[in-house]
ZAFIKE-58465 format. One record per residue (C-alpha): residue in one letter; x, y, z. Coordinates in steps of 0.5 Angstrom, whole numbers, plus 500, padded with zeros to 3 digits. Each point is the difference from the previous one (the first is absolute). Layout:
aXYZ
...
This chain:
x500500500
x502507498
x503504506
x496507501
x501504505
x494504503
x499507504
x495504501
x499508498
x500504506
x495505500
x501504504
x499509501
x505503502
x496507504
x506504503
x503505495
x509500500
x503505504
x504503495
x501506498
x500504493
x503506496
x493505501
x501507499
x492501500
x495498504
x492500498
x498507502
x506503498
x500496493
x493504500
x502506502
x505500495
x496498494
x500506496
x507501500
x501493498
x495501495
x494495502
x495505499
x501500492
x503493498
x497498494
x495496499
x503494497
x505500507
x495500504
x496493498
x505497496
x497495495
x505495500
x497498507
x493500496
x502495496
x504495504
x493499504
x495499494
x505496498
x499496506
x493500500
x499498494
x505495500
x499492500
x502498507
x495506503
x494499496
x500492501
x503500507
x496505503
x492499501
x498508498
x492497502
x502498507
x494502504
x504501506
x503505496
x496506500
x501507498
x500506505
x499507501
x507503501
x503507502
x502504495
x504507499
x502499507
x503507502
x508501501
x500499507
x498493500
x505498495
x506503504
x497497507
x499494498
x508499496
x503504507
x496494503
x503494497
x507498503
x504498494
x507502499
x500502493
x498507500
x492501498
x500507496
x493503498
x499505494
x495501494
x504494496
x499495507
x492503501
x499498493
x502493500
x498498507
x493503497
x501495493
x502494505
x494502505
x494502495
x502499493
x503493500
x497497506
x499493496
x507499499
x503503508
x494494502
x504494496
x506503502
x498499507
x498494500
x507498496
x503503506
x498495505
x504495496
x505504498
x502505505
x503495505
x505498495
x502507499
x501501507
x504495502
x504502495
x501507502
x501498507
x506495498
x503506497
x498505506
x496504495
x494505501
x494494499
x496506497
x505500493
x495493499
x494505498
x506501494
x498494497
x492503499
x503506495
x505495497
x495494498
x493501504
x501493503
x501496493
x506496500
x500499492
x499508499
x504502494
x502507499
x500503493
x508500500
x500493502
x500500508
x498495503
x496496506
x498504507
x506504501
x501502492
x507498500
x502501492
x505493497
x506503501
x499503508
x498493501
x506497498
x504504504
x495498506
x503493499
x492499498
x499493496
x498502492
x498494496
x496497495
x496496506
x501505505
x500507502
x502502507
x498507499
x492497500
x502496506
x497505506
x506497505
x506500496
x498507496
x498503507
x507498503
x503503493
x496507502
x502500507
x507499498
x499506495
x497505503
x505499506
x505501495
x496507498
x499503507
x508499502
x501504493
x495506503
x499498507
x493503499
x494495497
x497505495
x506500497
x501493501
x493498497
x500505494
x507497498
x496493500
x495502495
x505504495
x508498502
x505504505
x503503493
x493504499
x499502507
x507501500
x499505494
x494504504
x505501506
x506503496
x495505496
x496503506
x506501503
x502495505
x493501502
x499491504
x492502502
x496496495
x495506500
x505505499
x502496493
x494498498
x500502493
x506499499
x498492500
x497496494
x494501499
x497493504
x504501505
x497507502
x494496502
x504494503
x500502507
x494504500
x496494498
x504496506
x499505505
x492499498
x500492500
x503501507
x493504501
x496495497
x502495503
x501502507
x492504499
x496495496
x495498505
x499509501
x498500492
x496494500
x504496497
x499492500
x506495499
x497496494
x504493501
x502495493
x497493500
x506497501
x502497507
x505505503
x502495506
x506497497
x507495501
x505499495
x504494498
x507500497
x499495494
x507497497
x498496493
x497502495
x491502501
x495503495
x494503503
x496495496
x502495505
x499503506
x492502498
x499493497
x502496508
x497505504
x494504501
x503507497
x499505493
x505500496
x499508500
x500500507
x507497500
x503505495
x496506505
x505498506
x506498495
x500506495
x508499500
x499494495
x499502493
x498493497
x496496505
x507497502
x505500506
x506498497
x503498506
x505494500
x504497507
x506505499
x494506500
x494500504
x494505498
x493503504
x494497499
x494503504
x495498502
x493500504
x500498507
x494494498
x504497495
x507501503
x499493503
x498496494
x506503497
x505497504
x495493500
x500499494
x506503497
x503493496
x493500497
x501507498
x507500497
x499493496
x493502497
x501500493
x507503500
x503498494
x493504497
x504506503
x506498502
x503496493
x506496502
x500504507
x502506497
x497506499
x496503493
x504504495
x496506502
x501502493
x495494497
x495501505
x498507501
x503505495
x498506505
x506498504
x507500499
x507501504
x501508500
x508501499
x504501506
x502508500
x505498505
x508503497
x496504495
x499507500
x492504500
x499504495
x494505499
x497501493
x494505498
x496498495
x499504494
x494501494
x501493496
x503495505
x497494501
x502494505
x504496494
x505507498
x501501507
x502492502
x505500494
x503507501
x502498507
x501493498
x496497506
x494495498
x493503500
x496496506
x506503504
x499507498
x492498502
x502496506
x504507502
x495506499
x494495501
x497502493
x494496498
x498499492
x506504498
x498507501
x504504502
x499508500
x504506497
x505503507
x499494503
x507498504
x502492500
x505497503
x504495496
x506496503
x506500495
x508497502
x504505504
x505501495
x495503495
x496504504
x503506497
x499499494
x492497501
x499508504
x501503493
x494495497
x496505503
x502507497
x500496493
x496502495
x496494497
x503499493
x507499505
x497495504
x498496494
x507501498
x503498506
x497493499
x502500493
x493501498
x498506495
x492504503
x494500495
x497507498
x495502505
x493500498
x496507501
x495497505
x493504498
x497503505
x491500501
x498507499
x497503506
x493500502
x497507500
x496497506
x505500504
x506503505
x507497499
x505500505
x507498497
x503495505
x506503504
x506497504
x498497508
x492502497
x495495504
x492500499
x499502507
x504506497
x498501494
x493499503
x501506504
x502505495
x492501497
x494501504
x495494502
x505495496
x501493503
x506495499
x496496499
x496503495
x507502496
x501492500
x494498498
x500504494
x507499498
x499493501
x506500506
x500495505
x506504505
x505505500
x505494496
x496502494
x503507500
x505502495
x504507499
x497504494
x493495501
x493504498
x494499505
x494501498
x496505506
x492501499
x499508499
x495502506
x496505498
């Protein structure tokens, strides 16, 4: 019989907060005192309700695992009457009173998206909720291994909202968003079969490691947690040109542009959270069991085997283990691998597991080995090992398309996907990808960039077809047209024309979000009046 060791997840809350204390220069009344200075009272729209935070939860929401895990029908689940337009004073008493170590600054930027967590976006705070009873646990055990403020969990809210298979439009991935290369460098385990940074344990331990790495740079965790979301170089970059200035305040506009709403939307989810019974907001808690064991398992197992032997779904299997891409664990007796499961079934598993390693092995397991990912399922593939090469970032241009950009760089095409998360090939003009080149011709790819087509093509040894003169529709006399510009969102453009929604500007351009926009596009905006 095949030796698995057994422990048990300990779930446990740690509820005192970590006398440890921070680089803060203001406190929330100060903060709020000095506003006008700083330049809170005329942020522009777009700052104080960044759309990326929007579209990572309707990506949730709608996403397979929400819809099909949560029950939205749930009786027991009603919607309440809640407070709204809560003055300021209730704000800035309530963040006063929550002991936490990272500082909880309130302004206009915060207000607005405590409001979105607490009126707009009730539906997801809810799930997300009902994940952290599972999640939250994990975290703070994590953060109390490496003596770190417990409250940095609500991190993971902004980051993913709770999914552990969430990807970014960049290529991120899992609760804590660790792009590929970031992952590596972590020691987090990358393959076609498994992905750590999908594994809640591995890629928590990652991001303790790293974010305590940030704050010994800043010694300050505005500073440390806005270097997690856009690197310690743009961070950097922002203090240098503010003057040494090292309060995140203070260098606001200096960050990109979703970083500004980075700490604001941190300091909000603390509220949220912390406050959730005061809005009426109710946990809504998945239909999966959230008590849970785990075994170490060292041979070779497919998630099919384990349903058909004991009374489990197959998809509740991949809920509990999102790290294993293809429905296996590839492990072996030189390297054991996690495998989570319900505490009701964590018995039968044990019981039967000659049963369950033996069921139609040869089906799943030809000869003992594992299947050529290649031949079972295209979507799949083993990403290039970035370790030694150089990371180059290239801005796409007017005419390119996946293929010229995969031969000028001389890198495979799903790679150049697999690293910027691009989906059916679209790419968009001013779009920056990262590519990983040998180090010893990282200058020479630098260059790419700044080429002209008809050089790109001549590098390869490839001349450039004639462009065709695209036509363009005539403009319909019915309506306004706005020409898209740089960092342009809906909600902005929506903004700039009286009693026009973006939801109306979607629908009658046929959008489904924001990633629809491209420089110099026409929208079509109905003429009122």
């Amino acid at each position: 019989m095949k030796y698995i060791t057994l422990y048990i997840f300990t779930i446990l809350f740690f509820t005192n907060a970590l006398a440890q204390n921070i680089d803060s220069s203001m406190t929330i009344d100060d903060l709020k005192l000095e506003s006008d200075s700083i330049g809170f009272n005329e942020l522009d729209v777009d700052d104080m309700l960044n759309s990326v935070f929007s579209e990572k939860m309707d990506s949730m929401m709608s996403s397979w695992d929400i819809q099909n895990r949560f029950n939205f029908d749930n009786s027991e689940v009603t919607t309440l009457d809640f407070p709204k337009n809560l003055p300021d004073s209730v704000y800035i008493n309530r963040l006063k009173e929550i002991e936490q170590v990272v500082d909880l600054s309130y302004n206009k930027v915060v207000k607005n998206y405590i409001k979105m967590y607490t009126e707009r976006r009730r539906d997801l705070v809810e799930v997300m909720l009902g994940l952290s009873a599972y999640y939250f646990p994990i975290f703070e055990e994590t953060l109390d291994k490496y003596d770190m403020p417990l409250e940095i969990k609500y991190l993971a809210i902004i980051e993913s909202a709770l999914n552990p298979t969430a990807r970014s439009r960049v290529g991120a991935n899992g609760l804590w968003q660790f792009m590929y290369g970031t992952a590596r460098s972590m020691k987090l385990e990358i393959t076609s079969f498994v992905d750590e940074r999908r594994d809640p344990v591995k890629a928590t331990d990652a991001a303790a490691r790293y974010l305590s790495k940030l704050h010994d740079i800043y010694g300050n965790w505005h500073l440390a947690i806005a270097a997690y979301n856009c690197g310690p170089g743009n961070v950097n970059r922002a203090i240098r040109r503010s003057g040494g200035k090292r309060n995140y305040w203070e260098i606001y506009y200096r960050l990109p542009r979703e970083t500004r709403g980075y700490v604001p939307a941190f300091i909000a989810a603390t509220y949220a959270f912390e406050y959730h019974k005061e809005h009426n907001l109710v946990p809504r808690f998945p239909e999966i069991e959230l008590s849970v064991d785990t075994v170490m398992v060292n041979d070779y197992l497919h998630f099919d085997q384990i349903s058909a032997k004991i009374h489990i779904e197959k998809e509740q299997l991949r809920a509990l283990n999102p790290m294993y891409r293809r429905d296996v664990i590839p492990a072996k007796k030189s390297k054991s691998y996690p495998l989570v499961l319900p505490n009701n079934v964590i018995l039968d598993f044990v019981d039967l597991d000659t049963a369950i390693f033996a069921f139609e092995r040869d089906k799943y397991f030809p000869e003992n080995t594992l299947m050529d990912p290649t031949t079972s399922n295209s979507s799949y593939f083993t990403p290039v090992d970035i370790k030694g090469k150089a990371k180059v970032v290239y801005t796409v241009k007017a005419g390119d398309n996946v293929g010229f950009i995969s031969s000028w760089f001389k890198v495979r095409a799903s790679d150049l996907r697999y690293w910027n998360n691009i989906r059916r090939d679209m790419i968009r003009v001013g779009q920056k990808l990262a590519i990983y080149v040998p180090e010893k011709d990282k200058e020479k790819y630098e260059k790419v960039t700044n080429m002209t087509f008809s050089q790109k093509q001549a590098s390869i040894g490839k001349s450039s077809a004639p462009t065709k003169t695209l036509e363009t529709k005539p403009l319909d006399s019915n309506y306004e047209y706005y020409t898209v510009r740089k960092g342009d969102t809906l909600w902005d453009i929506a903004q700039k024309y009286v009693g026009i929604s973006a939801d109306e500007i979607m629908r009658l351009n046929e959008l489904k979000n924001d990633r629809g926009l491209y420089i110099g596009q026409k929208l079509k905006i109905k003429r009122k009046g």
